[in-house]
C-alpha positions as CSV (number, residue, x, y, z in Angstrom):
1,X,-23.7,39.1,15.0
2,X,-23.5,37.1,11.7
3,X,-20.5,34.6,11.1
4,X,-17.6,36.5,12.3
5,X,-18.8,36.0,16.1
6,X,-19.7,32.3,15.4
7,X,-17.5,29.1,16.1
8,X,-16.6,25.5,15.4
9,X,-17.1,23.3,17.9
10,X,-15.5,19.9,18.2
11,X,-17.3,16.7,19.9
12,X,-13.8,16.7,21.5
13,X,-13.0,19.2,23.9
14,X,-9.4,19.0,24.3
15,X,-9.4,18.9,20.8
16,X,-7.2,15.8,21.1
17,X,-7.9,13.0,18.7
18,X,-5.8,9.8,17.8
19,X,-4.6,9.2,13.5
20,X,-7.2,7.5,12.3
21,X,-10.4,8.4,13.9
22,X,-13.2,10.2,13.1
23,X,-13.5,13.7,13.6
24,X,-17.2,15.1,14.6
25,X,-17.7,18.7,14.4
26,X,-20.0,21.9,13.4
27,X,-20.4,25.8,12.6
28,X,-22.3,27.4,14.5
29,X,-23.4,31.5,14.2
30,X,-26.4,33.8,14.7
31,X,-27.2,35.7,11.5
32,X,-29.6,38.9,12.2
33,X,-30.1,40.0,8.6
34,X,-30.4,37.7,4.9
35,X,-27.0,37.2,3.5
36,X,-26.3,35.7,-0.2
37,X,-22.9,34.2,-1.5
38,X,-21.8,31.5,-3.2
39,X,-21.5,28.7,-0.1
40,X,-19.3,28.0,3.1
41,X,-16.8,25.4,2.6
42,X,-14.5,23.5,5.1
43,X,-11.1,22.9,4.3
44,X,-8.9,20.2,6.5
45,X,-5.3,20.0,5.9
46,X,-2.3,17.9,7.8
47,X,1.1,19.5,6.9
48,X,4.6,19.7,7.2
49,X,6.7,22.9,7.4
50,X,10.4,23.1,8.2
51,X,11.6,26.4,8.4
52,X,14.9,28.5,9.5
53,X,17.5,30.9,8.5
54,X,21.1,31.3,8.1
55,X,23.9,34.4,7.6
56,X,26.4,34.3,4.9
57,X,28.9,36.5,3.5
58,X,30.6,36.7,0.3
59,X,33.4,39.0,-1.6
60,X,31.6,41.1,-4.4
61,X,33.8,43.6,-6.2
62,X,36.3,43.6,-3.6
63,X,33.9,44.6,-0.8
64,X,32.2,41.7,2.0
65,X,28.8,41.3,1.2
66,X,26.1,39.6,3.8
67,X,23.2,37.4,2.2
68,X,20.7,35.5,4.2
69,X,19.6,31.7,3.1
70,X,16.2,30.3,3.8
71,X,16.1,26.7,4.4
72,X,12.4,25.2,3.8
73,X,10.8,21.8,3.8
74,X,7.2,21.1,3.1
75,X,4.9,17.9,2.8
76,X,1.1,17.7,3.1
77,X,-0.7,14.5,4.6
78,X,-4.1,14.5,3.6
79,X,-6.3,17.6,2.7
80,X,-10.0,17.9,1.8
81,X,-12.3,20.2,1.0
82,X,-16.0,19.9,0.7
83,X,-18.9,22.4,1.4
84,X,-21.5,22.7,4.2
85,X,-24.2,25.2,2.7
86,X,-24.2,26.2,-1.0
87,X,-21.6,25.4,-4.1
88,X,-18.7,26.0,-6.1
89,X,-20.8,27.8,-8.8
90,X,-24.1,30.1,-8.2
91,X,-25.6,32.1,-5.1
92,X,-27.1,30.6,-1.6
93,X,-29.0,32.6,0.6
94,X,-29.7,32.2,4.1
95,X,-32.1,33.9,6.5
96,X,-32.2,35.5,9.9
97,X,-31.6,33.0,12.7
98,X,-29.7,30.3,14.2
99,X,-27.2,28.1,12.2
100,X,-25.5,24.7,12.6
101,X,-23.8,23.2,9.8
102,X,-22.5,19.9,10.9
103,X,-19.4,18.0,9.3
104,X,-17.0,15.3,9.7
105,X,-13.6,13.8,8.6
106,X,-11.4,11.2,9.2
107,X,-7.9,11.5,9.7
108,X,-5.3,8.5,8.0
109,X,-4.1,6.4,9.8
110,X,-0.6,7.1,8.3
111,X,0.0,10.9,10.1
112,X,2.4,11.6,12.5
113,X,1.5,13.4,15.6
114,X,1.6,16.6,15.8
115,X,4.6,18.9,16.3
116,X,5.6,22.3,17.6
117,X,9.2,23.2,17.7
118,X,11.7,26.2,16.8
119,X,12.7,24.6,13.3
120,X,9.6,23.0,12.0
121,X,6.3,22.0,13.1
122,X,3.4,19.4,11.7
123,X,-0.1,20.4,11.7
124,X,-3.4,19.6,11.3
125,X,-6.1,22.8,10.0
126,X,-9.8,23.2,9.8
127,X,-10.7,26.0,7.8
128,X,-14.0,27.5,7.8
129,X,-14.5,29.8,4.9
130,X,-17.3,31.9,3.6
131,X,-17.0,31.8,-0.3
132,X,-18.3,35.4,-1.7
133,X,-18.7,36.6,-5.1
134,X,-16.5,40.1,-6.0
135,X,-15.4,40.0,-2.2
136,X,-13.2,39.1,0.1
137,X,-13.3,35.6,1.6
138,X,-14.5,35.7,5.3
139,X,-12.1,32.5,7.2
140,X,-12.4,31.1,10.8
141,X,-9.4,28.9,11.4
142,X,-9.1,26.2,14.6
143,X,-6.1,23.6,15.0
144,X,-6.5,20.2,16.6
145,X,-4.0,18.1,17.6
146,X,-3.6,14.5,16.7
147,X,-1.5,11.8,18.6
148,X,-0.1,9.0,16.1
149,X,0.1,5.8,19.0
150,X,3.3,3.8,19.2
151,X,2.8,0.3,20.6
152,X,6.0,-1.2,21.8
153,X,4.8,-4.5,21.3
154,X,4.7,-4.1,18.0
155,X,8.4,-4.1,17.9
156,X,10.8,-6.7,18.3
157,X,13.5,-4.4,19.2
158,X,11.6,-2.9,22.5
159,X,11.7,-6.2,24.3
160,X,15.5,-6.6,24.0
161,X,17.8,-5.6,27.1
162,X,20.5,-3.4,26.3
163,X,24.3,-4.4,28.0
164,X,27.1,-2.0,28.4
165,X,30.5,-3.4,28.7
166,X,33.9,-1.5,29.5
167,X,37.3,-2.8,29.6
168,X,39.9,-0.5,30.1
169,X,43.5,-0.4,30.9
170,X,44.4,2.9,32.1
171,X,48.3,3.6,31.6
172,X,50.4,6.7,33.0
173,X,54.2,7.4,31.3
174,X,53.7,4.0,29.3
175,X,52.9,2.0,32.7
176,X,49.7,0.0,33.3
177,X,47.9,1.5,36.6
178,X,45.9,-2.2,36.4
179,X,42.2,-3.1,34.3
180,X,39.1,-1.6,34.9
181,X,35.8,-2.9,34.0
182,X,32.2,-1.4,34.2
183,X,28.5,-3.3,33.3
184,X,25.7,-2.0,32.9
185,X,22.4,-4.2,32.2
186,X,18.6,-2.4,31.3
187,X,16.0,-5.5,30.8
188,X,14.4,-3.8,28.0
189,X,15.2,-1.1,25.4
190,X,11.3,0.6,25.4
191,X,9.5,2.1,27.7
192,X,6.7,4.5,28.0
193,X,7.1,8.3,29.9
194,X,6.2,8.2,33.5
195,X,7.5,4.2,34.0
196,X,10.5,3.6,35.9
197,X,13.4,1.8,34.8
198,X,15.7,-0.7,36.5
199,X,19.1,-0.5,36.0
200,X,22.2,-3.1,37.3
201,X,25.2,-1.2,37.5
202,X,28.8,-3.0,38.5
203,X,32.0,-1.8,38.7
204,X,35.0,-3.8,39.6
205,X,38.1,-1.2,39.6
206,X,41.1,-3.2,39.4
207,X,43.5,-0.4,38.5
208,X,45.1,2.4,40.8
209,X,43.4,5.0,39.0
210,X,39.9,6.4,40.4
211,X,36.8,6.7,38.7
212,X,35.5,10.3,39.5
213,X,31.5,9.4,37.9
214,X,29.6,6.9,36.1
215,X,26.8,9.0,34.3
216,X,23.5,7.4,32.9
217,X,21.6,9.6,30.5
218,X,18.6,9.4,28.7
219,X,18.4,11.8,26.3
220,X,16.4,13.1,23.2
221,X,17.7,14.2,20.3
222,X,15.9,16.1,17.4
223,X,16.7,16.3,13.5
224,X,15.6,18.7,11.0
225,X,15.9,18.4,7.2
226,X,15.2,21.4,4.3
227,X,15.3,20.5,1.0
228,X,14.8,24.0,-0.4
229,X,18.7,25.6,0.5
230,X,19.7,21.8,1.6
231,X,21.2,21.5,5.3
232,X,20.4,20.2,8.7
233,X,19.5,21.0,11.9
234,X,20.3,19.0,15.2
235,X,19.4,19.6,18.8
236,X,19.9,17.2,22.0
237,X,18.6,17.2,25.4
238,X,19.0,15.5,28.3
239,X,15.7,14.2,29.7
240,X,16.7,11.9,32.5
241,X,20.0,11.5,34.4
242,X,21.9,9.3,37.0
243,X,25.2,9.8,38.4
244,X,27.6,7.0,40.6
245,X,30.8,7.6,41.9
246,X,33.8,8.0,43.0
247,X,34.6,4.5,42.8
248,X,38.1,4.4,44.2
249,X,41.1,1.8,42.9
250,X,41.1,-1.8,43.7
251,X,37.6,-1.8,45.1
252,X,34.4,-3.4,43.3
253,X,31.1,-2.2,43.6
254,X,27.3,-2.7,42.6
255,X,24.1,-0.6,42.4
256,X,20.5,-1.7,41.5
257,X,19.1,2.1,40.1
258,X,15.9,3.0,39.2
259,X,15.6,5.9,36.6
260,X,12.1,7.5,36.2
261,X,11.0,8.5,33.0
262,X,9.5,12.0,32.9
263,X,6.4,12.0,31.5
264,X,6.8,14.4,28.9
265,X,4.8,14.4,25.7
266,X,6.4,11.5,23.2
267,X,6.1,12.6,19.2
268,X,5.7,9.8,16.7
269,X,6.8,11.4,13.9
270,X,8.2,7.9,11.7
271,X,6.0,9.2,9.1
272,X,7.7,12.3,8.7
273,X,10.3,13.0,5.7
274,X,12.0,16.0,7.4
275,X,11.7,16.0,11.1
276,X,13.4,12.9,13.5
277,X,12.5,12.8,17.2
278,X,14.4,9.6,18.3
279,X,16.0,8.7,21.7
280,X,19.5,7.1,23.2
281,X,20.7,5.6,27.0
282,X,24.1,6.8,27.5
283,X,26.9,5.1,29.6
284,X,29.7,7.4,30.3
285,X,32.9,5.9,32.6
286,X,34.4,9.7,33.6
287,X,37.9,8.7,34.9
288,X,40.6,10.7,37.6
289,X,43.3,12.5,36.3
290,X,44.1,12.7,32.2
291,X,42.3,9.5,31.0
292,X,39.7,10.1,28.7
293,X,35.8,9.2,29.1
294,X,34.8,6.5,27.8
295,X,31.2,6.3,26.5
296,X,29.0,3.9,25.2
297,X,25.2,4.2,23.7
298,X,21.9,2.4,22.8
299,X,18.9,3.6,20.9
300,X,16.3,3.8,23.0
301,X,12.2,3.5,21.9
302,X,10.0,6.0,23.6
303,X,6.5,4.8,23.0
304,X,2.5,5.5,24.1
305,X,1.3,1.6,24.4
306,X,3.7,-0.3,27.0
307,X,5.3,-4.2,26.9
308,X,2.8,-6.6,28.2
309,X,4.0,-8.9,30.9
310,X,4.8,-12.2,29.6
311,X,3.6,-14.7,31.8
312,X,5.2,-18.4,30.5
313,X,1.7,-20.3,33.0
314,X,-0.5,-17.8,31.3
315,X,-0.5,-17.4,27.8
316,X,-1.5,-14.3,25.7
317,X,-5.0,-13.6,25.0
318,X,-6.0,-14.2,21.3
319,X,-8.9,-12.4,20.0
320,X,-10.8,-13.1,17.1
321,X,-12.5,-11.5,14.5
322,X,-13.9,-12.3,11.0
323,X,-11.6,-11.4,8.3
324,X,-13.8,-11.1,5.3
325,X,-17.4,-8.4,6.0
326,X,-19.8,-10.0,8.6
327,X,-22.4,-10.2,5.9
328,X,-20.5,-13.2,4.2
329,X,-20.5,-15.3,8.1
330,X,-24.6,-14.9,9.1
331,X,-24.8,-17.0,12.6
332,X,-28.1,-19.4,12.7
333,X,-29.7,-16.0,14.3
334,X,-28.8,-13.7,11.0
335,X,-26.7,-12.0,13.0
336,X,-22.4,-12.0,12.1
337,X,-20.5,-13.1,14.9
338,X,-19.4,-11.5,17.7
339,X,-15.2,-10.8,18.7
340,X,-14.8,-13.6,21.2
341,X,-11.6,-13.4,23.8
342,X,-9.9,-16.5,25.6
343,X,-7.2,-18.6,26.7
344,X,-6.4,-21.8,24.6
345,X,-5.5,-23.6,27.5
346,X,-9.8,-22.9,28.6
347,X,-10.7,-25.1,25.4
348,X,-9.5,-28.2,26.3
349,X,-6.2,-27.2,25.1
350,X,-7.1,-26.6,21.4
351,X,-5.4,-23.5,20.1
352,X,-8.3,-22.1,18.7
353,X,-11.8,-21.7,19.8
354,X,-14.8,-23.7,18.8
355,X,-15.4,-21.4,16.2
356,X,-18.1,-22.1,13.9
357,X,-17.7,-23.0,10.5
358,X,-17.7,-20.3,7.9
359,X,-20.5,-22.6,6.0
360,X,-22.4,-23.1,8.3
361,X,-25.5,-25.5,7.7
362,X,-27.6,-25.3,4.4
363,X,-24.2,-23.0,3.3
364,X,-22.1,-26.0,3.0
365,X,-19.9,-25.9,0.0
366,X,-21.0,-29.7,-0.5
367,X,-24.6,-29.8,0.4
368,X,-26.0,-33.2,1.1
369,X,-28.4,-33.2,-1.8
370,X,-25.8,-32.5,-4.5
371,X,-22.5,-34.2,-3.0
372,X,-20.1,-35.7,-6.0
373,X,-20.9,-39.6,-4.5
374,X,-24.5,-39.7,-4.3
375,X,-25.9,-41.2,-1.3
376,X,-23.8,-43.1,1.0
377,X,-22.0,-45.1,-1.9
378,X,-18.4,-44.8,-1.7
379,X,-16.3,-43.6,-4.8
380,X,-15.0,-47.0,-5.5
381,X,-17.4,-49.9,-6.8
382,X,-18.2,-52.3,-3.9
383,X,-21.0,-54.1,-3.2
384,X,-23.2,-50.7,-5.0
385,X,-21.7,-49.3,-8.2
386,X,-21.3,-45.5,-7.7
387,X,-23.0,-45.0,-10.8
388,X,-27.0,-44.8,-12.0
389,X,-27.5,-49.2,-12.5
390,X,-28.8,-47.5,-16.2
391,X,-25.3,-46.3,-17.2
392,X,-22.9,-48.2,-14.9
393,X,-20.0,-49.5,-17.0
394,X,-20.3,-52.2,-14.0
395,X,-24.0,-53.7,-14.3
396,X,-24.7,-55.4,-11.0
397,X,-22.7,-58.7,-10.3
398,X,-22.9,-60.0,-14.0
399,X,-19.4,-60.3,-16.3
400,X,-18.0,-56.3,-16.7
401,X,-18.8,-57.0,-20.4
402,X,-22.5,-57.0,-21.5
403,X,-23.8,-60.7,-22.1
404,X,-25.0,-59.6,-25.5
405,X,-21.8,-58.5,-26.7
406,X,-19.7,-61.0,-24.5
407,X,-16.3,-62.4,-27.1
408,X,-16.6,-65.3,-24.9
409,X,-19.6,-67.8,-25.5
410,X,-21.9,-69.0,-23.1
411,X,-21.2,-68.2,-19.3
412,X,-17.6,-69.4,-20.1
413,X,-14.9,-66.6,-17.9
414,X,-12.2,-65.7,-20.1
415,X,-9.5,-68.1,-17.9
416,X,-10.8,-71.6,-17.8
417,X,-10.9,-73.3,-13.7
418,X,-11.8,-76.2,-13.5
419,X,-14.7,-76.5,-15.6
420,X,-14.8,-79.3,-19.0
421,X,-13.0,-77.8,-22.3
422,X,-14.9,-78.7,-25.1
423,X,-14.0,-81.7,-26.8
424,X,-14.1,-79.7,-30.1
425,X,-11.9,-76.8,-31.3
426,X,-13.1,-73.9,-31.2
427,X,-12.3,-72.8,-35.0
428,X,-14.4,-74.2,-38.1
429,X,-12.5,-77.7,-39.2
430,X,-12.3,-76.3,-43.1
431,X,-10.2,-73.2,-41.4
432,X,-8.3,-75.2,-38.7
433,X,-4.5,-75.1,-39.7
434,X,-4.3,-76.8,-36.9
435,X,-5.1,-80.7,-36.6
436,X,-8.0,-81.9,-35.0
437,X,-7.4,-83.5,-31.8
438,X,-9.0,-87.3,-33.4
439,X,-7.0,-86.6,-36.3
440,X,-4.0,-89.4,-36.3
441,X,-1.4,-87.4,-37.8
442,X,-0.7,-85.4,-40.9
443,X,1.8,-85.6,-43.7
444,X,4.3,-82.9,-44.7
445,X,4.4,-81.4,-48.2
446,X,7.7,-83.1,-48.3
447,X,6.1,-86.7,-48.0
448,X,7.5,-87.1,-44.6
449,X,5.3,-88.8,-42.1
450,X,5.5,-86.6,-38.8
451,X,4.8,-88.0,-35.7
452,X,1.3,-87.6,-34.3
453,X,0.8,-84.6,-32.4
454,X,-1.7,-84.2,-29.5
455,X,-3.8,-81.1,-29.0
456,X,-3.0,-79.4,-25.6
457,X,-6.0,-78.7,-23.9
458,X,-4.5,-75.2,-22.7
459,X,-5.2,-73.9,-26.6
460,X,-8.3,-73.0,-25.7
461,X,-6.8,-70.4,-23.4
462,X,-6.6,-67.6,-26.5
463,X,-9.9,-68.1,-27.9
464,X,-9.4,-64.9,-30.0
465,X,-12.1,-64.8,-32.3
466,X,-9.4,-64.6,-35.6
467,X,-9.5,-67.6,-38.4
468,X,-6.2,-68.0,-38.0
469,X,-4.4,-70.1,-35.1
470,X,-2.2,-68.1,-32.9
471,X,0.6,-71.2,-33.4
472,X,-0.2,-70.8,-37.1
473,X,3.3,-69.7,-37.9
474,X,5.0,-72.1,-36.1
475,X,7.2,-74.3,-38.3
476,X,8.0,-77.7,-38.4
477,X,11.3,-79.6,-38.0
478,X,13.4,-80.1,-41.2
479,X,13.1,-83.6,-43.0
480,X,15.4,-86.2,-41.7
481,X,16.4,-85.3,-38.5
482,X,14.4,-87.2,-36.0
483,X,17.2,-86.6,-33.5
484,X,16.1,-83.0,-33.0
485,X,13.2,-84.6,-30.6
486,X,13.8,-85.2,-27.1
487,X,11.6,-87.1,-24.7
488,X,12.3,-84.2,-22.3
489,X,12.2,-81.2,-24.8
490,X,9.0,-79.3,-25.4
491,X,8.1,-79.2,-29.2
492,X,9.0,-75.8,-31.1
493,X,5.9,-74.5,-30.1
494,X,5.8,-74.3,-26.1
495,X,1.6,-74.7,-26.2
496,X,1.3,-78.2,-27.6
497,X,3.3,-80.9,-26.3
498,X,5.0,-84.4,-28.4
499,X,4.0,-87.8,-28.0
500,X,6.7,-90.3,-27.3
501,X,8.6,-91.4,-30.0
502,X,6.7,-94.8,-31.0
């Protein structure tokens, strides 16, 4: 007894598992005596290896000489390594007795499945090893296999039907025997192994010459790719097959077929450099006598995850789920929300559920105590400033300039209503360049006597708070030409207005 009867055991099995999931296993042996060594160590690997051989010959020194080339390809996935008892450095001793040494590890997402085949095969080890000092390493090796899922409906390509069309004009010693055409119509190009496919097949034979067989093949081709001795490999296989005929000439005929798809184990190998599994549907029109074949192909999409029905009353499900980690969405329980499933058309025909809000009550990103408008006060003065009455630049109902520091006296607006102008101007007399309105008239350096001129009430309209009159640099008319004034033209300066001439 001791670890060369023992075993690794899976929590699968079949020791089956899907790319991305978690795998649960342990060692188990009986030891009967005390062993020391350094530590037992798992090793996990997922690989690639393509592999064959060719014969060559070549002329040496006048004499034929056969050589033999070795194609190779290699590329690793993942691999890991990690110990279950002990380490890399020093000894570990264990005792008499039973011994489980659990691990675990998860496979990427990104593998392809595995792969067995004459050329080249993919993967995926667990190696047990028993790391001893001065000795030989004792190994226990197990293989699992791992299934990378194709879902159809993940591409757009699977739910397009594939059409066949052929035309031909079949001729014998340069004379037309008549036209010939063939259709062939698959509603979809992906299925899964084990479905049946339904197939509308129509011939309408319009020449003399007979077709012997229509042929409908689904077949399987494989591709294999070294980059050590560079060449390639290829191998196709027929996995499904229909045949129709003879159609004789000048007749028509249809055919609703159903193929079934074996169910046969389907590789997803995309994520393989050197190894293609992929799949085509083959028409071939096989006609009498020495016309050639005409043929005609798709790809074809062999996945694990079949097309969902597409139901136009009914529309898809929509699940879900919180995109950021459940801690950052606490429900009013604590607890992070749960995946829901529905219908949009079951909400009242909102396209999304009644979700609830990812701040959710005190968690608001504008709590109620600190919002930017305090209160219920809208941003824009109305009837309530928006602002603290001590520092509103808008104090209550009064004038939007303090009374203290008001430029216009008294309780005065700025533009005058209705109210009484003061009968006296608003500038000191021994500053006024402008007459007083009682003043009579005023004399020109010149000596010339102007006509009198009456203040306009409107002056008081600018009552800037400068010594000088706004109208201070208007001029006055030149001496000795009365004519210039009209009764109906406005003196020079458009704010004072000219008394009849007396």
């Amino acid at each position: 007894m001791g670890f060369d009867q023992g075993r690794i055991e899976f929590d699968h099995p079949n020791l089956t598992y899907f790319a991305g999931e978690v795998v649960h296993g342990r060692l188990v042996f009986d030891q009967e005596k005390s062993k020391t060594f350094r530590g037992i160590y798992l090793k996990v690997k997922g690989e690639c290896n393509v592999h064959w051989t060719t014969n060559h010959s070549r002329r040496v020194n006048d004499r034929t000489e056969h050589y033999t080339k070795q194609h190779n390809s290699h590329e690793v996935y993942f691999e890991q390594k990690f110990y279950l008892v002990g380490g890399k450095h020093g000894e570990t001793t264990i005792q008499p007795g039973h011994h489980e040494y659990p691990f675990q590890c998860l496979i990427p997402p990104h593998c392809p499945s595995s792969y067995e085949g004459g050329n080249g095969r993919i993967q995926y080890e667990f190696r047990v090893v028993v790391d001893r000092a001065m000795k030989f390493d004792q190994e226990k090796c197990m293989n699992i296999k791992v299934i990378a899922q194709k879902d159809l409906n993940m591409d757009p390509y699977c739910k397009k039907p594939m059409d066949f069309v052929f035309e031909e004009t079949y001729c014998c010693w340069c004379m037309s025997s008549g036209l010939c055409e063939v259709t062939a119509h698959v509603p979809q190009s992906g299925y899964c192994a084990g479905q049946t496919m339904m197939i509308d097949l129509a011939v309408a034979n319009n020449s003399n010459v007979e077709i012997d067989t229509i042929k409908l093949e689904l077949k399987e081709h494989k591709r294999f790719r070294a980059t050590h001795e560079p060449d390639t490999r290829s191998d196709v296989q027929v996995i499904a097959k229909l045949k129709k005929g003879p159609i004789a000439g000048n007749t028509t005929r249809n055919w609703t077929l159903e193929m079934d798809i074996p169910n046969i184990e389907v590789c997803n190998v995309d994520a393989c450099q050197y190894i293609d599994i992929t799949y085509t549907f083959t028409v071939t029109v096989e006609p009498s006598g020495c016309h050639s074949n005409s043929e005609v192909y798709r790809r074809f999409i062999l996945g694990h995850i079949p097309l969902r029905d597409t139901d136009e009353d009914q529309p898809p499900e929509i699940v879900t789920q919180p995109t950021a980690p459940l801690t950052q969405y606490p429900n009013q329980q604590g607890n992070p929300p749960q995946v829901q499933t529905f219908h949009p058309n079951v909400n009242n025909g909102a396209p999304y559920p009644p979700v609830a809000s990812p701040y959710p009550g005190t968690n608001s990103p504008y709590p109620g105590a600190n919002s930017p408008y305090p209160g219920a006060n809208p941003p824009y003065p109305g009837v309530t400033s928006p602002y603290p009455a001590p520092n509103s630049p808008f104090p209550g109902t009064t004038s939007p300039y303090p009374s203290s520091n008001s430029p216009y006296p008294g309780a005065n607006p700025p533009y005058p209503g209705n109210q009484a102008l003061p009968s006296v101007s608003p500038y000191p007399v021994g500053n006024d360049p402008v007459p007083s309105p009682v003043q009579p008239g005023f004399t020109m350096p010149g000596g010339d006597n102007l006509p009198t001129v009456t203040l306009h009430p409107s002056v008081n309209m600018y009552p800037t708070p400068s010594k000088m009159s706004p109208f201070a640099m208007a001029s006055a008319p030149e001496p000795g030409t009365p004519d210039n004034f009209k009764n109906d033209q406005p003196a020079f300066n458009p704010e004072y207005s000219q008394n009849e001439k007396k």
